[in-house]
VOGU-3710 file (C-alpha; in Angstrom, 3 decimals, decimal comma):
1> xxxxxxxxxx> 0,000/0,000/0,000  2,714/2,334/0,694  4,364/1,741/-2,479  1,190/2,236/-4,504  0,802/6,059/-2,203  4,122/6,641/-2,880  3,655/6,056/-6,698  0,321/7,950/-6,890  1,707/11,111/-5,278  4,787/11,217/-7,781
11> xxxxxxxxxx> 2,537/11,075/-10,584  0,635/13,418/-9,311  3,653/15,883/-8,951  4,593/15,030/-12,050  0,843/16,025/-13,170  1,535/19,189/-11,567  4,847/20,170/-12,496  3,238/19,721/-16,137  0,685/21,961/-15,665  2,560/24,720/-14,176
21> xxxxxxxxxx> 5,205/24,395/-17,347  1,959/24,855/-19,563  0,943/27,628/-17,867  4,275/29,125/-17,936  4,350/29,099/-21,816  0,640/30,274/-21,949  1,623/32,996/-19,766  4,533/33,967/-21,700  2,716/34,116/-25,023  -0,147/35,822/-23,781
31> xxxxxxxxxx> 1,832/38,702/-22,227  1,967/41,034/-24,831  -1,428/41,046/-25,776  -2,608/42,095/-22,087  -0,103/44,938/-22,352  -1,656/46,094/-25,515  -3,964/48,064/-23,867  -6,467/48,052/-26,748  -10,060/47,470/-26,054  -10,861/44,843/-28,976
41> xxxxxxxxxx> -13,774/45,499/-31,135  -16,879/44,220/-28,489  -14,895/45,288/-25,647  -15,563/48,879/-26,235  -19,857/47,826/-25,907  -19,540/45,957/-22,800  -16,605/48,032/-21,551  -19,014/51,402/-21,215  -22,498/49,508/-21,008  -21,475/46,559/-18,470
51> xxxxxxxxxx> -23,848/44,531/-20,656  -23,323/40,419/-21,563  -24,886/40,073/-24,625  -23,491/36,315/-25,556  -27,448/34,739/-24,819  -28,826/36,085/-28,334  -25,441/34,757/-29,857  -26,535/30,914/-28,747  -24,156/31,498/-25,997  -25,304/31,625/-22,669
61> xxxxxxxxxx> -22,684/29,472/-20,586  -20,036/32,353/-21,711  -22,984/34,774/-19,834  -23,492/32,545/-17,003  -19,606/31,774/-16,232  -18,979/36,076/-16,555  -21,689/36,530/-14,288  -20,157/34,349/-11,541  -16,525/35,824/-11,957  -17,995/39,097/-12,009
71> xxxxxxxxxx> -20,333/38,646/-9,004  -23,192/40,029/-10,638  -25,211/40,538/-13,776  -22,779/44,007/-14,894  -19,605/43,580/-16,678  -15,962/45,141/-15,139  -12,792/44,734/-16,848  -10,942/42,841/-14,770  -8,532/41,805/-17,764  -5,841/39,705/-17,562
81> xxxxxxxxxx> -7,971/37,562/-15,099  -10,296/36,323/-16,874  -7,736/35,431/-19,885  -5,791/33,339/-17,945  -8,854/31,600/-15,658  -9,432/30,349/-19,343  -5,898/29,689/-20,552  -6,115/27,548/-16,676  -8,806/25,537/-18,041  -6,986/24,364/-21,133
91> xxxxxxxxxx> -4,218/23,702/-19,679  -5,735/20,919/-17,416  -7,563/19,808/-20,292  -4,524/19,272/-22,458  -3,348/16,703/-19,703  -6,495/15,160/-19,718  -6,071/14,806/-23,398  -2,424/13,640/-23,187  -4,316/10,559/-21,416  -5,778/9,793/-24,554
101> xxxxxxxxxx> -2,401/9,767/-26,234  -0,589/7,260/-24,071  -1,527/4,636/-25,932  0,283/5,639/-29,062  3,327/7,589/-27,478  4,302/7,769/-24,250  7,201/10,652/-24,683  6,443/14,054/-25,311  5,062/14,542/-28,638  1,857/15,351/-26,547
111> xxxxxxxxxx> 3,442/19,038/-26,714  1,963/19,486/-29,976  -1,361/20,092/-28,499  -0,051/23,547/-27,149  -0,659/24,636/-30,890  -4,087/24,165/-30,018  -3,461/27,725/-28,220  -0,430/29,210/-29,989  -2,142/28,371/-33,432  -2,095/32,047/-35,122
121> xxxxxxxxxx> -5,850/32,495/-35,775  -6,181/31,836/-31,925  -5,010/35,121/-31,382  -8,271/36,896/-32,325  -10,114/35,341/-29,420  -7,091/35,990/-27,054  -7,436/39,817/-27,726  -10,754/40,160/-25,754  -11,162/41,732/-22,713  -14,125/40,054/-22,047
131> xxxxxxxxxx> -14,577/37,405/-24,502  -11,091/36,069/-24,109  -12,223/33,477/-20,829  -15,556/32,107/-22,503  -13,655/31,466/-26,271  -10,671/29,763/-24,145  -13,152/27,646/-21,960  -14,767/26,889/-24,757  -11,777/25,190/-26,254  -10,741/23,369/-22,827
141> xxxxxxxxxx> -14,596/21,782/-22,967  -14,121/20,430/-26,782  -10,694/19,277/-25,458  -12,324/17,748/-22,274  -15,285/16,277/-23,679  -13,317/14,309/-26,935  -10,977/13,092/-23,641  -14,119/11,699/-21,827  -16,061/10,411/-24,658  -12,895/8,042/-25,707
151> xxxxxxxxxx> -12,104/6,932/-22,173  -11,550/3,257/-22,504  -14,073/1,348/-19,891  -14,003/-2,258/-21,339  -16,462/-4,499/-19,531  -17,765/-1,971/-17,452  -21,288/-0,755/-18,702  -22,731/2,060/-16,633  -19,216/3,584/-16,637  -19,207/3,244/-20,981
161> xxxxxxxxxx> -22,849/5,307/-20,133  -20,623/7,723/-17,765  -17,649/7,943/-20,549  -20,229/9,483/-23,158  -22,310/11,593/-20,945  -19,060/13,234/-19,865  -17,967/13,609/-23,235  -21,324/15,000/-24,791  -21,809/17,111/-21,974  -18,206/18,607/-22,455
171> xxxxxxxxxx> -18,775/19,388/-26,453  -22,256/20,615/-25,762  -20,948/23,027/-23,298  -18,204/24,148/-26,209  -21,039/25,003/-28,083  -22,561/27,395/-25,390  -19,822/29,112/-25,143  -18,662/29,762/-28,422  -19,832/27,211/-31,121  -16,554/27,368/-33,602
181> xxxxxxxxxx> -13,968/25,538/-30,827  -16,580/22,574/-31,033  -14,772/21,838/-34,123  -11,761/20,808/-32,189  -13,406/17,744/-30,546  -14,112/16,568/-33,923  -10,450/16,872/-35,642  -9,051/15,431/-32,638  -11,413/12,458/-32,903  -10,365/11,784/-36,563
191> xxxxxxxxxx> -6,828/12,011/-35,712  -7,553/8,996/-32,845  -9,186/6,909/-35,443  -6,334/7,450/-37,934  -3,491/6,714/-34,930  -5,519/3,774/-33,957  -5,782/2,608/-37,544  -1,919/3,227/-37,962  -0,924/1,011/-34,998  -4,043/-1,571/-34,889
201> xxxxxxxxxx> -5,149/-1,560/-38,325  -8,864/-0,912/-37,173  -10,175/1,801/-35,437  -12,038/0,974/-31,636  -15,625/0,552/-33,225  -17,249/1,081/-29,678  -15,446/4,261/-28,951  -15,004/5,838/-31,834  -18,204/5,566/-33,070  -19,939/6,581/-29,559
211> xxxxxxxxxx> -17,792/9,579/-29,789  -19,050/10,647/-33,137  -22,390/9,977/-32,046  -22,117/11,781/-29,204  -20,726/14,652/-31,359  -23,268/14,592/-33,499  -26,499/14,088/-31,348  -24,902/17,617/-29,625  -24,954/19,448/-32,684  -28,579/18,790/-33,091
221> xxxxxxxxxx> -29,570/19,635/-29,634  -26,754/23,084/-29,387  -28,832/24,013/-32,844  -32,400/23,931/-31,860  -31,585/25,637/-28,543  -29,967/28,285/-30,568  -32,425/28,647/-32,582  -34,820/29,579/-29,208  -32,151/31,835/-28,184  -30,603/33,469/-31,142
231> xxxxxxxxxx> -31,969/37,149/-31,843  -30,632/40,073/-33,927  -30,471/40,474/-37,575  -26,346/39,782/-37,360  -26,457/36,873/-35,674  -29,714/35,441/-37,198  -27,634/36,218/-40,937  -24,596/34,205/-39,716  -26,454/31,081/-38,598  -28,796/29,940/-41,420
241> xxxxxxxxxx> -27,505/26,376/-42,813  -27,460/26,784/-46,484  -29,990/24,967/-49,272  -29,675/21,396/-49,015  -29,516/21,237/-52,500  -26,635/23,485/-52,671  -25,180/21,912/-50,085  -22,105/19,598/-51,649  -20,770/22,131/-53,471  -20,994/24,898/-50,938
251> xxxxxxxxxx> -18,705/22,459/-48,261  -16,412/22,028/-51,120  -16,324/25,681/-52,222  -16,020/26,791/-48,569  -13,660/24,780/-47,554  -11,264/25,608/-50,477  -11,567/29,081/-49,688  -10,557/28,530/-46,058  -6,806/26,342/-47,027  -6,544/29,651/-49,845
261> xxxxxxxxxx> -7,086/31,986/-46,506  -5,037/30,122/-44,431  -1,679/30,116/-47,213  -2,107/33,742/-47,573  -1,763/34,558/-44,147  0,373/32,154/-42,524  3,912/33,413/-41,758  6,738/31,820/-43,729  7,927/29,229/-40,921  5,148/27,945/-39,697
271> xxxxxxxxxx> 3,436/28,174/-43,496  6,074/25,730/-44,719  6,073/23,651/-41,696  2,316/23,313/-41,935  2,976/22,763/-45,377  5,067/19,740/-44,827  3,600/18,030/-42,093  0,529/18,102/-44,479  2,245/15,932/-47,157  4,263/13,923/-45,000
281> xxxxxxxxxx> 2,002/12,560/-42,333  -0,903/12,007/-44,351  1,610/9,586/-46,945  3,119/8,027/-43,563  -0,640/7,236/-41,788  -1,184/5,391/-45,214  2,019/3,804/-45,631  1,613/2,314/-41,744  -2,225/1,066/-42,637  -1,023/-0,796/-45,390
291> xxxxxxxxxx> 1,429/-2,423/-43,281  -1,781/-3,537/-40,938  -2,787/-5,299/-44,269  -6,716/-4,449/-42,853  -8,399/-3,239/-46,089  -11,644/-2,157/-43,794  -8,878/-0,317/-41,603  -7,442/1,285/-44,642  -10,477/2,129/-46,267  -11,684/4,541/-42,890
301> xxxxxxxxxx> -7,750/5,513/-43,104  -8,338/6,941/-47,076  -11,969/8,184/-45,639  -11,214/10,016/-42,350  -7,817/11,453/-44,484  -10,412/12,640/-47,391  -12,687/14,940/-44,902  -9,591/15,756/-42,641  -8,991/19,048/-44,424  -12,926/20,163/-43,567
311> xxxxxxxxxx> -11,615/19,865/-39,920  -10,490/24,096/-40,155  -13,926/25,496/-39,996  -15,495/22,127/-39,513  -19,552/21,919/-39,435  -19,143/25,932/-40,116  -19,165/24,911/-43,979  -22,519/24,014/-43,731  -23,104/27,866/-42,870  -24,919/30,142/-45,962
321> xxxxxxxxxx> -22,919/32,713/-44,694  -20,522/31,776/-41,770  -18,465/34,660/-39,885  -15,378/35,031/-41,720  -12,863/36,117/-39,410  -9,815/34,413/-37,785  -11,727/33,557/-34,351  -14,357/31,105/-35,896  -10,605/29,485/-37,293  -10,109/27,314/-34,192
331> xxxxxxxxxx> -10,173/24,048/-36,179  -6,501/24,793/-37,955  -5,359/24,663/-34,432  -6,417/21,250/-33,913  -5,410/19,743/-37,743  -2,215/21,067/-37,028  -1,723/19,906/-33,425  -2,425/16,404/-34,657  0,096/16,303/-37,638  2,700/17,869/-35,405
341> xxxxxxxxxx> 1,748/14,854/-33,275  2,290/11,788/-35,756  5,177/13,647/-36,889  6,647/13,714/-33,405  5,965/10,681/-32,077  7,146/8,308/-35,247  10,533/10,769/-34,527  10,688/10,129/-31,407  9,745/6,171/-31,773  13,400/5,631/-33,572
351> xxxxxxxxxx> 15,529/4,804/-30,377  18,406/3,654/-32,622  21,402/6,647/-32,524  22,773/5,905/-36,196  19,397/6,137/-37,114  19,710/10,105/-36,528  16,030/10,770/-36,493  15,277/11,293/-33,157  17,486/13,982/-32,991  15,329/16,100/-35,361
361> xxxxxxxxxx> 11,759/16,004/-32,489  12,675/18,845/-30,612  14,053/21,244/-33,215  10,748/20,424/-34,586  9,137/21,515/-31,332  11,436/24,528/-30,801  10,140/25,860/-34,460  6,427/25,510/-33,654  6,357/26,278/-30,175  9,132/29,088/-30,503
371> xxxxxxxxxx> 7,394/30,981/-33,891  3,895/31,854/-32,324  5,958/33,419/-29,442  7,061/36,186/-32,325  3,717/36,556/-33,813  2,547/37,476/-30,843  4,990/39,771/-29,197  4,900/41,683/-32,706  1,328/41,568/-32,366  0,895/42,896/-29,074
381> xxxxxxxxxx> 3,719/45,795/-29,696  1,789/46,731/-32,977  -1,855/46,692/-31,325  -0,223/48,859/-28,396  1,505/51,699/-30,797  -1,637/51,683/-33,006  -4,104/52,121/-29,655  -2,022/54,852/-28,597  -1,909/56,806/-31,673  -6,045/56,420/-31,860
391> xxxxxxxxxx> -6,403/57,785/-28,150  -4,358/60,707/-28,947  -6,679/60,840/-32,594  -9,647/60,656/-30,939  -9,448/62,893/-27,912  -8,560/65,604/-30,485  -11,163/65,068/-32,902  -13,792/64,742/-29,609  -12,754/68,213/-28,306  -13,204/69,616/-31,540
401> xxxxxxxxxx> -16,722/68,189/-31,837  -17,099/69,427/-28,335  -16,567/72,935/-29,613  -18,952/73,308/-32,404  -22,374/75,315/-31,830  -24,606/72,522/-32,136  -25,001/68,582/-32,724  -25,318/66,789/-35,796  -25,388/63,883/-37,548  -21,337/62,602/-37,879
411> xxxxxxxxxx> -19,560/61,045/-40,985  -15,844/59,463/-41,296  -14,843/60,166/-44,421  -11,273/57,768/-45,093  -9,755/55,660/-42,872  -7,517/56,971/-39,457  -3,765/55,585/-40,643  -1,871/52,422/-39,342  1,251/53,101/-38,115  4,074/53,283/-38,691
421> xxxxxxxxxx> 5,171/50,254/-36,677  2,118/48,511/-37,100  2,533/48,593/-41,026  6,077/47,344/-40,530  4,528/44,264/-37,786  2,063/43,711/-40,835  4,920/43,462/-43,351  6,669/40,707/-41,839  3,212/39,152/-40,462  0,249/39,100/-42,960
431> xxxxxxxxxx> -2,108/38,223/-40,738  -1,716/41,163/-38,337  -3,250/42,976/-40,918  -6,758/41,259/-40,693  -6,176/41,451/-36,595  -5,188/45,102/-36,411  -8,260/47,275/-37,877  -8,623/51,069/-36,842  -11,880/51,707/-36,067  -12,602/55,618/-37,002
441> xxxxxxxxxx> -12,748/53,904/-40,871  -15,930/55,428/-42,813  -18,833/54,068/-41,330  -17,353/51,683/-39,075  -19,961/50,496/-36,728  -17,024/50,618/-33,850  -15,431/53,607/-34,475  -18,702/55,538/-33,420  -19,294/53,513/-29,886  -15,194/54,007/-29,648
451> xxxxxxxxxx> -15,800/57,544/-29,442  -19,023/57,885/-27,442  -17,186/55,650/-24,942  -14,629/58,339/-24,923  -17,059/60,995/-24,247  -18,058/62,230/-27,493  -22,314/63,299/-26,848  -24,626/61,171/-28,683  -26,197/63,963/-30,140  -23,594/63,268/-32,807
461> xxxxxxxxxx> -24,929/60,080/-34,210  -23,813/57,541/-36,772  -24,325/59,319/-40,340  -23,569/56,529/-43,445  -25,412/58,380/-46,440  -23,797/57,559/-49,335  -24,800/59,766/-51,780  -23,705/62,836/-49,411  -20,381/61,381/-49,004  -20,059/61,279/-53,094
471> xxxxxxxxxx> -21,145/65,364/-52,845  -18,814/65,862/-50,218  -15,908/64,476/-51,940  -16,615/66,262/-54,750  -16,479/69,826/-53,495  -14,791/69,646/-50,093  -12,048/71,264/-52,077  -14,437/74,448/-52,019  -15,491/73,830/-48,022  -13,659/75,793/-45,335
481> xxxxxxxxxx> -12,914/73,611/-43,142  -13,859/73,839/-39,181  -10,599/72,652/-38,212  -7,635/71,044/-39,500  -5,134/68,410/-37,720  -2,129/66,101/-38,511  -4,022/63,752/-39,113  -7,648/65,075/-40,033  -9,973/67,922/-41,572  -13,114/68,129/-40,115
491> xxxxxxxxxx> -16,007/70,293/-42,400  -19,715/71,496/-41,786  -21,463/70,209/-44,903  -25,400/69,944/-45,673  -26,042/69,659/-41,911  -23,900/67,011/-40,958  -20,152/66,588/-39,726  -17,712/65,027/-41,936  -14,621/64,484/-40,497  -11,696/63,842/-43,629
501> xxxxxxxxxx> -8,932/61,065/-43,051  -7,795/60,769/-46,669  -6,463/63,226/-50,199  -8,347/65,224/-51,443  -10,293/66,624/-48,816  -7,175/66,785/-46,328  -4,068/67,662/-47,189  -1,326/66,447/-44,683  1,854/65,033/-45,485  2,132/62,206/-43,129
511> xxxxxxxx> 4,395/59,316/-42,331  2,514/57,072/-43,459  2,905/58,331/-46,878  6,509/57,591/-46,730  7,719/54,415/-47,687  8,648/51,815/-45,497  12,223/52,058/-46,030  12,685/55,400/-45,915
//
């Protein structure tokens, strides 16, 4: 008895000493983005209005779980808290996961599932204030739930009934938080089939099948409670399936536009390292099922292998218009988590030193753990220089409103400039530029509430007329202008406000006109 304590209390050390290394890393990359200092697109609503407003997204665990951190029904920002409560979550349910994985490696090629965080696109939901805790718990319940539903529980019934309760109730929880991450449990359950195939030559029938089921069965029941919940014209746009008919060929046509998305924006490293893995692990799970000489075994190989690339937006597809942003993206995390897996543990399985390729797993880990460290210092630096240039922007263009004789309606003509270092950040990243938006750009929905957060009087309301901004432009040249700035010309025309970012209505020679390499 005193061995078998003795045992269970060093592996649960070692349990813990894993977790706190996780957390370390998460903490690390995650740094710079709570030093930004940028309220991120819905932050700015709930930041001055203290409202929720995730129940009429489908999304009321992300209300209930803020409500109980906050300790009542009215949003503070208590950022970085409620980031890393979430990044907490997925940390433990990474080692649950790395249960899972014991049966095909029992090194460290589990570390691969940290790209489930560090994956680029994973950035987006990292930025929020507010958001950033329910999108991360979201992912630790698609993680948890895919680790309970394929719990092996031979000969033991009512715990097989246990295994997928647990597992269905941790995907349909993913799916009241935020519904992309749900994706996740799904691309790691075709990567278990396709290790099991490798190393069995058949997948578990019982399991992987009650997994899918369970999957499946909480689709159905996350959509019709959605559908009860679900109001607003946005959100009601973004979640209509689309025509059955048209069906086939939307998946296909969606799905190639995501892997087109994804190669434009990946960074060079950890493009071509996607890049490979994708050609090599795919040929080496086939190579290793042929070896199993199971032709049923290889046949689900060739099938799961055939949908695998669906796996980055996932039952999203099926969307007639699905959000298109990087945050909805949380299925690339997981395709490339499991073929930096099978790439690590076949690695990692040679144990022969003249063999030589053993040596190779952790510069292989170094790259894709050590690359989404720079992406996201450079992306909390750039969101930080471009946040302070907009406060500065702002407060000046707010006093002069302030100033005028009377209210009226408001129109941002042009875009507010990137800077300097943010354009430089973009240059060598690609996909800052889709993170990185300023929000005083024309009739940007978010660059109004930005500035009646900042105390601009809502007298001044949201003007988008398009056929007075085509006047305006045409004889601003004419207008004197109410005041002029660095960066801005703001003009009384036909009774509104039209403040000028952009040639030929202001005329400011800027750095941002210079080139980069000046």
């Amino acid at each position: 008895m005193r061995i078998e304590s003795y045992l269970n209390q060093a592996i649960m050390a070692a349990g813990v000493r894993r977790w706190l290394g996780i957390m370390a890393y998460l903490v690390i990359f995650s740094y710079p983005l709570t030093q930004a200092e940028r309220l991120y697109r819905d932050d700015i609503w709930r930041s001055f209005h203290g409202e929720m407003g995730w129940v009429s997204n489908g999304r009321p665990l992300s209300s209930l779980f803020a409500l109980l951190v906050n300790g009542g029904p009215r949003l503070a920002d208590i950022a970085p808290l409620p980031l890393w409560l979430g990044l907490a979550a997925v940390a433990s349910s990474i080692l649950l996961w790395r249960r899972r994985l014991l049966a095909f490696d029992t090194g460290y090629a589990w570390l691969a599932m940290l790209i489930l965080v560090v994956q680029p696109f994973f950035l987006q939901n990292l930025s929020y204030h507010f958001d950033a805790m329910p999108m991360a718990l979201a992912l630790a319940c698609a993680i948890t739930g895919i680790a309970c539903a394929l719990n092996p529980r031979e000969h033991q019934r009512w715990q097989a009934r246990f295994r997928w309760l647990a597992g269905g109730a941790g995907i349909l929880a993913s799916l009241f938080f935020y519904q992309p991450a749900a994706n996740v449990y799904f691309v790691l359950l075709a990567f278990h089939v396709l290790l099991s195939v490798s190393h069995q030559g058949r997948p578990d029938w019982p399991r992987h099948l009650g997994a899918l089921a369970v999957g499946l069965m909480a689709l159905m029941i996350s959509k019709f409670v959605s559908a009860l919940l679900i109001a607003g014209d946005y959100s009601v746009q973004h979640s209509k399936l689309a025509p059955l008919d048209q069906l086939p060929l939307h998946l296909v046509a969606q799905t190639g536009r995501f892997w087109h998305y994804v190669a434009s924006m990946l960074d060079p490293p950890t493009g071509w390292l996607f890049l490979g893995l994708a050609v090599v692990v795919p040929l080496g799970l086939v190579i290793a099922a042929v070896r199993q000489r199971n032709a049923v075994g290889l046949a689900v190989m060739i099938l799961v292998l055939a949908c695998l690339p669906m796996g980055g937006l996932g039952f999203l597809t099926a969307l007639a218009s699905p959000i298109w942003q990087p945050r909805v993206m949380m299925g690339f995390g997981a395709v490339y988590a499991g073929l930096l897996f099978c790439a690590l543990h076949w690695l990692w399985r040679s144990r022969r030193p003249t063999a030589g390729w053993s040596l190779l797993g952790w510069p292989l880990v170094v790259v894709a753990l050590g690359t989404p460290l720079t992406l996201a210092y450079a992306y909390g630096n750039a969101q930080r220089q471009q946040a302070l240039f907009a406060d500065d922007v702002s407060m000046r263009l707010i006093d002069d409103l302030a100033t005028q004789p009377s209210p009226a309606a408001l129109i941002i003509e042009g875009s507010l400039p990137l800077t300097r270092a943010t354009r430089s950040a973009i240059t060598v990243h690609p996909l800052l530029g889709e993170l990185i938006r300023p929000y005083l750009d024309n009739g940007y929905w978010w660059g109004y509430q930005d500035l009646y957060r900042r105390g601009l009087s809502s007298a001044f309301e949201l003007g988008d007329n398009p056929a007075l901004r085509r006047r305006f432009e045409v004889q601003c040249r004419d207008l004197t202008p109410l005041a002029r700035r660095a960066w801005y010309t703001l003009y009384r025309f036909e009774q509104s406000y039209v403040v000028s970012f952009e040639s030929p209505c202001h005329h400011t020679l800027t750095t941002t006109e210079l080139p980069l390499d000046d």
